[in-house]
C-alpha positions as CSV (number, residue, x, y, z in Angstrom):
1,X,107.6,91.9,72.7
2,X,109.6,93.4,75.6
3,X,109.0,96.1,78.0
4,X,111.1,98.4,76.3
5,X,109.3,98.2,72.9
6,X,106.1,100.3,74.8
7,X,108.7,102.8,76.5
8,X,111.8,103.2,76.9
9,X,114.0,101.8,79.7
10,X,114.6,106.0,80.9
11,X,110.9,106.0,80.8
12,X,110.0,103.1,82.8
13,X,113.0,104.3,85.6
14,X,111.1,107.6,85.7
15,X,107.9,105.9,86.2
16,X,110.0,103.7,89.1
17,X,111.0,107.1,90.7
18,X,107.4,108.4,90.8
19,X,105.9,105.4,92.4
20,X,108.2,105.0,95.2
21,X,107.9,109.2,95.2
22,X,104.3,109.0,95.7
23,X,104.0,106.0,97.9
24,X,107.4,105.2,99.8
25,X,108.0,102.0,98.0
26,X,110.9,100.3,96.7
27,X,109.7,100.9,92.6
28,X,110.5,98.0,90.3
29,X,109.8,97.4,86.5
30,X,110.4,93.8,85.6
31,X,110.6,92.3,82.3
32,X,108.3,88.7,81.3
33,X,110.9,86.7,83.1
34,X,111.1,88.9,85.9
35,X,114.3,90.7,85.8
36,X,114.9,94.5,86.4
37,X,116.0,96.3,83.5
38,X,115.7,99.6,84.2
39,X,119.0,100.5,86.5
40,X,117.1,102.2,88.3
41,X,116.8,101.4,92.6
42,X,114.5,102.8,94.8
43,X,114.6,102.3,98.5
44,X,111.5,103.1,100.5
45,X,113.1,101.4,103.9
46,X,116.5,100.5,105.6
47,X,115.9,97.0,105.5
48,X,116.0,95.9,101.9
49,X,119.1,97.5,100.8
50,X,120.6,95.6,103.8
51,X,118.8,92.2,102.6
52,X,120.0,92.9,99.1
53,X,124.0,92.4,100.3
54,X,123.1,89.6,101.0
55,X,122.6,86.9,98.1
56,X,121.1,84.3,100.7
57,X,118.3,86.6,101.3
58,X,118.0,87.8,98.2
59,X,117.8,84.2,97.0
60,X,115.7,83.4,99.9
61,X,113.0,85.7,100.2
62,X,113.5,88.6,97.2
63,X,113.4,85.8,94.1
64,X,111.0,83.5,95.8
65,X,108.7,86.6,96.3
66,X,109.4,88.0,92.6
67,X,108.7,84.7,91.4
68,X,105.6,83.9,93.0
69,X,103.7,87.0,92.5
70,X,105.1,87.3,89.0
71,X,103.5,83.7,88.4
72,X,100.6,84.7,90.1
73,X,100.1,88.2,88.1
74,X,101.1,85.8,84.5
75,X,98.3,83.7,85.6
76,X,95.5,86.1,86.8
77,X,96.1,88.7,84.3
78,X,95.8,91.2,87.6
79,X,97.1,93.0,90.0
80,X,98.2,91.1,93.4
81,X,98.7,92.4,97.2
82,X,100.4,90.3,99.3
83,X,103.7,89.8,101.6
84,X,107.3,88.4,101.1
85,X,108.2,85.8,103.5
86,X,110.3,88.6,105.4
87,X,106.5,89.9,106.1
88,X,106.9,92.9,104.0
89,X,104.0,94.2,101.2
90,X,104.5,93.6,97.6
91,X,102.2,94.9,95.0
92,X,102.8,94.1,91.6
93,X,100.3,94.9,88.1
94,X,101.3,92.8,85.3
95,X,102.1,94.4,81.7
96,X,100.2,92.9,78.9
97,X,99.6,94.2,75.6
98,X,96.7,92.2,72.8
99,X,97.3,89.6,75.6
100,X,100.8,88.8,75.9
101,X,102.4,89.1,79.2
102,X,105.4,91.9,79.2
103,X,106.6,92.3,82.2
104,X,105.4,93.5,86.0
105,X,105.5,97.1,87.5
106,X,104.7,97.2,91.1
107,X,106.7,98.0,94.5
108,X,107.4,96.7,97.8
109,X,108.4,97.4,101.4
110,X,106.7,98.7,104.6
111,X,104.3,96.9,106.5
112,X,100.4,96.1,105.8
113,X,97.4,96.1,108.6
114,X,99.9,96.0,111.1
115,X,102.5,93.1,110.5
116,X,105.5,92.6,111.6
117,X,108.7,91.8,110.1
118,X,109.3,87.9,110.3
119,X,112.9,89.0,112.2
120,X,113.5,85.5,113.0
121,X,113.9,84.4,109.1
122,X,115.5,87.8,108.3
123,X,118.0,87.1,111.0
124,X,118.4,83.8,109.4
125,X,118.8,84.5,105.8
126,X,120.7,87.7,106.1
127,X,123.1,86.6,108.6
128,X,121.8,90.0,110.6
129,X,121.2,90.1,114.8
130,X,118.0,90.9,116.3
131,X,119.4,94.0,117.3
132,X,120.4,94.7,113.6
133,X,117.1,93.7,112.2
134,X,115.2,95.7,115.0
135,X,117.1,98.9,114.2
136,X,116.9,98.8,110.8
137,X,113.1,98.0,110.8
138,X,112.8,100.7,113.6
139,X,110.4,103.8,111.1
140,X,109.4,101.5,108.4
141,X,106.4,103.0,106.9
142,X,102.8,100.8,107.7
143,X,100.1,100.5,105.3
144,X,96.2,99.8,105.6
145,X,94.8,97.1,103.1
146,X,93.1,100.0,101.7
147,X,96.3,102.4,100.9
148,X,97.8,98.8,99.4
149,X,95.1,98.5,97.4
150,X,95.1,102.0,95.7
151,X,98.8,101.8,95.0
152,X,97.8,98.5,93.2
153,X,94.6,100.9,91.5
154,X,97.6,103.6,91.0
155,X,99.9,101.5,89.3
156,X,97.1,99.2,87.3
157,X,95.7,102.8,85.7
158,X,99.4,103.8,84.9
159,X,100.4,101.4,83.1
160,X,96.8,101.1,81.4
161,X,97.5,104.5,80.4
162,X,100.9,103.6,78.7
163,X,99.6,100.1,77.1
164,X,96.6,102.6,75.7
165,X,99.1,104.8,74.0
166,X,101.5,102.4,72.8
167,X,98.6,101.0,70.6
168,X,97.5,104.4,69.5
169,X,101.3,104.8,68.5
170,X,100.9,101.6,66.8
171,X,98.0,102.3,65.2
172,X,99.4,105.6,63.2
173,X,102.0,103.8,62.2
């Protein structure tokens, strides 16, 4: 089964767009191997676009983020709350339907409980200054444990919601 059987791919992009809308995230709907597939990119700060031009960072702390929540969501069957190693959130709620893992919907960005960016790996992995990584962490949006947490709540009911009317769709078939 793949993400795009439940909804379509214009579907799960609009659902990206209302997250980061709502919350100031960067949205993301990954498939069960963890790839986008949507198109769609969101941008709720000015410091992952700028990470994302780089493929050392995104090798270096984008894909070893994706891949360790996405193994911890596969695992748990729930929704997890933790940082990438540049020290910014990442929520992501897994997708399973009669118990087979789909994919991951969740989003990323700004700071939790008062971190702070980890500038000196940034600088490292993205080739950037501190000056560089100072201005274009300079407005990033903070997060209590408690706002991460209901964007996890958020996103977990959503995608109940669409899991619950895939299988009434299935069922009238």
């Amino acid at each position: 089964m793949e993400m795009t059987d439940i909804l379509p791919k214009e579907a799960w992009a609009a659902l990206e767009r209302d997250i980061h809308e709502r919350f100031g995230v960067n949205a993301h709907a990954y498939d069960a191997k963890g790839s986008p597939f949507t198109g769609h990119v969101t941008w709720g700060n000015r410091l992952c676009p700028a990470l994302r031009q780089n493929k050392s960072a995104v090798m270096g702390i984008c894909s070893v983020a994706n891949q360790a929540v996405g193994a911890e969501v596969r695992a748990s069957g729930r929704a997890a709350v933790t940082d990438c190693d540049a020290g910014l959130m990442v929520i992501c709620v897994p997708v399973v339907v009669r118990g087979e893992f789909v994919g991951m919907l969740g989003g990323c960005g700004g700071l939790r409980d008062g971190a702070e960016p980890e500038s000196f790996l940034i600088e490292k992995a993205a080739g950037l200054t501190e000056e560089e990584v100072t201005g274009l962490c300079t407005g990033m949006r903070e997060y209590t444990e408690e706002e991460a947490q209901a964007i996890a709540r958020h996103i977990e009911g959503r995608v109940a919601e669409i899991i619950k009317d895939y299988g009434a769709r299935q069922a009238s078939v």
